[in-house]
C-alpha positions, 0 to 999 in steps of 0.5 A, spaced: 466 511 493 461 508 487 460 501 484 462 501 477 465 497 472 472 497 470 475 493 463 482 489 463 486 491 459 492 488 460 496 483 464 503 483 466 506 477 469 511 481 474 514 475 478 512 468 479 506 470 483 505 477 482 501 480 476 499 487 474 493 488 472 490 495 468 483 496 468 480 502 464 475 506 469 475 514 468 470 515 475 476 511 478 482 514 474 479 521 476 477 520 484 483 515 486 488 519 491 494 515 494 493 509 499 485 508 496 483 501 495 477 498 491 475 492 492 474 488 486 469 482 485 472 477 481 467 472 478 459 473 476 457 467 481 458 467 488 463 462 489 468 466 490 462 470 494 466 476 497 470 482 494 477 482 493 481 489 495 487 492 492 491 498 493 491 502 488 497 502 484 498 508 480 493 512 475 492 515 469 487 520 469 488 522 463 487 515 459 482 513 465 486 507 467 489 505 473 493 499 475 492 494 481 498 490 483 495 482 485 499 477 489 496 470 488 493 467 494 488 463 493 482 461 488 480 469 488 486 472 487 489 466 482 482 468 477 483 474 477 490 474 474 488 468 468 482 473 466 482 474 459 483 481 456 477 486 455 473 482 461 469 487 467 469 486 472 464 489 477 468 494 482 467 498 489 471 505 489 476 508 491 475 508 498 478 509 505 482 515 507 488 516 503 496 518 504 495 525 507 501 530 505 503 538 506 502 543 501 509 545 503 514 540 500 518 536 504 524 531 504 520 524 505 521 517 507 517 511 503 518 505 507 515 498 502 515 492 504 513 486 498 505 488 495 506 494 500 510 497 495 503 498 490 500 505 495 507 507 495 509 508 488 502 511 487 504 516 493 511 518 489 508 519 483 504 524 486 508 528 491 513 528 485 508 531 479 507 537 485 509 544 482 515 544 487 516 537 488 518 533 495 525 529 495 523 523 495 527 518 498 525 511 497 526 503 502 524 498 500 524 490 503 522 483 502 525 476 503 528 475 497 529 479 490 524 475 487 519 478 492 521 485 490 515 486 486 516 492 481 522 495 484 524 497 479 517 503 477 519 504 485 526 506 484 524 511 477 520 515 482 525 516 488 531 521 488 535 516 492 532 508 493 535 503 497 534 496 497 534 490 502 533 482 502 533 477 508 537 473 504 543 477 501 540 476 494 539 483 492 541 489 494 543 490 502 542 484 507 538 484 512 531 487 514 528 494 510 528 497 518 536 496 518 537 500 512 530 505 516 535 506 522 541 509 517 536 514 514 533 517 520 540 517 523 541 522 517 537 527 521 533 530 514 527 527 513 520 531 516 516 525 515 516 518 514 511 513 509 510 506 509 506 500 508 508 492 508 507 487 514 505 489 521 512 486 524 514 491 519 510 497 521 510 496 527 518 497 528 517 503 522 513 506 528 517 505 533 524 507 530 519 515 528 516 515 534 524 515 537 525 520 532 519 524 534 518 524 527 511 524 523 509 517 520 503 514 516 502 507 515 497 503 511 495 497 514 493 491 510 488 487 513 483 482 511 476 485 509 470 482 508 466 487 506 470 493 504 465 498 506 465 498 514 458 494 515 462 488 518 467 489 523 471 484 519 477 489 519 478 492 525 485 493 528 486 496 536 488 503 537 491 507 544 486 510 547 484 514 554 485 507 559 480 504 554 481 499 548 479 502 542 478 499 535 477 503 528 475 499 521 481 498 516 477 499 509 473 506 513 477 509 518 485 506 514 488 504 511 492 509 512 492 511 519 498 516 523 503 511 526 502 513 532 494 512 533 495 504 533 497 499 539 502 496 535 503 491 541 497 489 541 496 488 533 502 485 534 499 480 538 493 479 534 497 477 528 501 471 532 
């Protein structure tokens, strides 16, 4: 992990709410590992004060680069994508523990759901650029197609890709979890990715955890800090008759599924 600073270099306007964002920063292109977030601060004042994180999306090592992928939110998010071309922005990472894989390649499962989408496609790209690579199959769901934010980078790194809508409007109607239940059915996958929303997360764990099933999650979760100082972060995992609680940003964002008390996540979310 290090502060540096990273130039914008091009911005892509990829739904109405959602920008792609690529910044040059070989130290950042050189360390980063899929499920890694930096934390990026987006003005010279402090208002606003705190840093924005954001799970990297892809690299190019060769060329220094990386990509972020930004939902606006808020004043923060909202400056960050209306940046002109060549700005710095003064940044912290990659940080956190990455997407962990096995050295023996494996049939795979990648569950995304709306921005979640981003550490995924980063995490495709390198299981695919293996020298033996792993099958990749990939799911991905949101309310509407128009939340189904760069589905298309997804799709182009998965041997077999798959989509759902609340709404019908693209692809499968109904929820990601419905079209995960298919898939397990199969009987073929040896371990399960994924990254979206904590309802989402939550029945991807149950459905592996049924399975018997390896499964790792990255958890999106506000951060204050980014860098473990402020406790801001913390999500509640099963312990020994003891409630326990571990740091998103230092600990995750990627933990095994079967660590985290969803029931009680689940209801920190309500």
């Amino acid at each position: 992990m290090l502060t540096t600073q990273a130039e914008l270099i091009h911005t892509e306007q990829v739904t109405p709410s959602h920008y792609l964002l690529t910044f040059v920063c070989p130290p950042v292109a050189e360390q980063a590992q899929p499920g890694q977030f930096v934390t990026v601060r987006v003005a010279n004042t402090d208002a606003p004060l705190l840093r924005r994180p954001f799970s990297i999306m892809n690299v190019n090592r060769a060329e220094g680069s990386f990509e972020l992928l930004v939902r606006v939110v808020g004043r923060g998010t909202q400056m960050l994508a209306e940046a002109a071309v060549s700005t710095y922005f003064d940044l912290v990472g990659p940080t956190g523990q990455p997407f962990p894989r096995s050295d023996n390649p494996k049939e795979v499962l990648l569950v995304a759901g709306g921005v979640g989408v981003a550490p995924l496609i980063f995490l495709a790209d390198v299981l695919q650029a293996l020298t033996v690579p792993y099958y990749v199959r990939g799911l991905f769901g949101a309310d509407t197609e128009d939340n189904l934010v760069c589905w298309q980078e997804f799709s182009t790194r998965c041997d077999e890709f798959t989509v759902a809508t609340e709404d019908g409007s693209a692809g499968e109607a109904g929820m990601v979890t419905g079209l995960l239940s298919d898939q397990l059915g199969r009987g073929d996958v040896d371990c399960v990715y994924a990254c979206g929303p904590v309802a989402m997360l939550a029945e991807v764990a149950g459905q592996c955890e049924a399975h018997q099933l390896p499964c790792w999650v990255s958890v999106e979760q506000r951060m204050a800090c980014g860098v473990g100082a402020c406790l801001g972060c913390v999500i509640p995992v099963r312990g020994q008759g003891y409630s326990r609680y571990l740091r998103v940003c230092r600990e995750g964002p990627v933990f095994a599924a079967a660590q985290i008390d969803w029931e009680a996540m689940s209801a920190d979310c309500e």
